[in-house]
Structure formats: structure tokens, C-alpha cells
Steps between C-alpha positions, in 0.01 A plus 500: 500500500794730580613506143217656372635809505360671178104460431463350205184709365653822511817487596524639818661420820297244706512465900413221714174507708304330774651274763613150496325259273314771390783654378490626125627755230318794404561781299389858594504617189260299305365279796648167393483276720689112543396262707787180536245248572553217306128315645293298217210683360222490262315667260174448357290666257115523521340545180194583369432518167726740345501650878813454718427555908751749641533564869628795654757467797386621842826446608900603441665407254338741252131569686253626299690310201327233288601124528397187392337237773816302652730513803730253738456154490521430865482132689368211266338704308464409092529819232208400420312532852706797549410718172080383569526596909708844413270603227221383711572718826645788297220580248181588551304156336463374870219764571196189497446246763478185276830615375828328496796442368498276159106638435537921504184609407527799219490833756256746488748793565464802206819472258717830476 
């Protein structure tokens, strides 16, 4: 992590932040930021149609941004049970009690 001395987006110097094994690189210029966390993680895509779901992070890195359903595999968990329980807590198709994951009912929510 210490060699990443230069941020490779624009250029500028980096700094290290946070403590311990939160530790990463970020750049003040551009807001880069570098996480060393080599943990497996997956990525799904929900489709619909021509229609992609996009999520939009509530948390750092990059809140507010807009992400694809995915995150840590953690314990026994398969990518596959992973990518259906993140997309399942982090979107909004839960909002019905006969609900679950593997049968999302189409939401009701207005589209943008």
C-alpha cells in the first residue's frame, strides 16, 4: 500500500488513511481511493428486458455512486447465494410480504 505514492487517475500525490486494517490510499485531489483487500467478491447483474438494475451506495467507497448488486463472499457462502442475498437486501424488490429471494416480484416503485 505504501508504494502507491502517485494516484493513478490524475496524477497526484496520494496519502494513506484510516487506521489499521482499514488502512488505505486516497488521493485528495481527485478522491481516489484503494482499498488492499484482496477478499472474494461477486457481481451480478439483474436484468430486465433491455433494463439493467443499478443501485446506489449508501455507503463509502463512492456514496451516492451507482453499482451493480454484489459484495464479500463471507463464511460458506456460494457466488451464487451471495449475488441473490446482496441484491436482495440492497434493492428495493423486497418491499412485499410473500417476497423472497429467488421469486422478486416486479416493484411497484415509479422509474426515474
Amino acid at each position: 500500500m505504501k508504494d502507491w505514492t502517485f494516484c493513478p487517475r490524475c496524477g497526484d500525490r496520494t496519502r494513506l488513511d484510516g487506521d489499521g486494517a482499514d488502512t488505505h490510499v486516497r488521493c485528495p485531489a481527485c478522491g481516489f481511493t484503494k482499498y488492499d483487500n484482496p477478499l472474494p467478491t461477486t457481481v451480478g447483474l439483474v436484468l430486465d428486458g433491455d433494463r439493467i438494475l443499478l443501485l446506489r451506495r449508501a455507503h463509502e467507497p463512492r456514496k451516492g455512486g451507482w453499482d451493480t448488486v454484489g459484495g464479500f463472499l463471507s463464511g460458506a457462502e456460494t457466488p451464487k447465494r451471495t449475488s441473490s442475498a446482496k441484491g436482495w437486501r440492497r434493492s428495493a424488490a423486497n418491499s412485499g410480504p410473500s417476497a423472497s429471494p429467488g421469486r422478486i416480484r416486479r416493484s411497484t416503485a415509479k422509474r426515474a
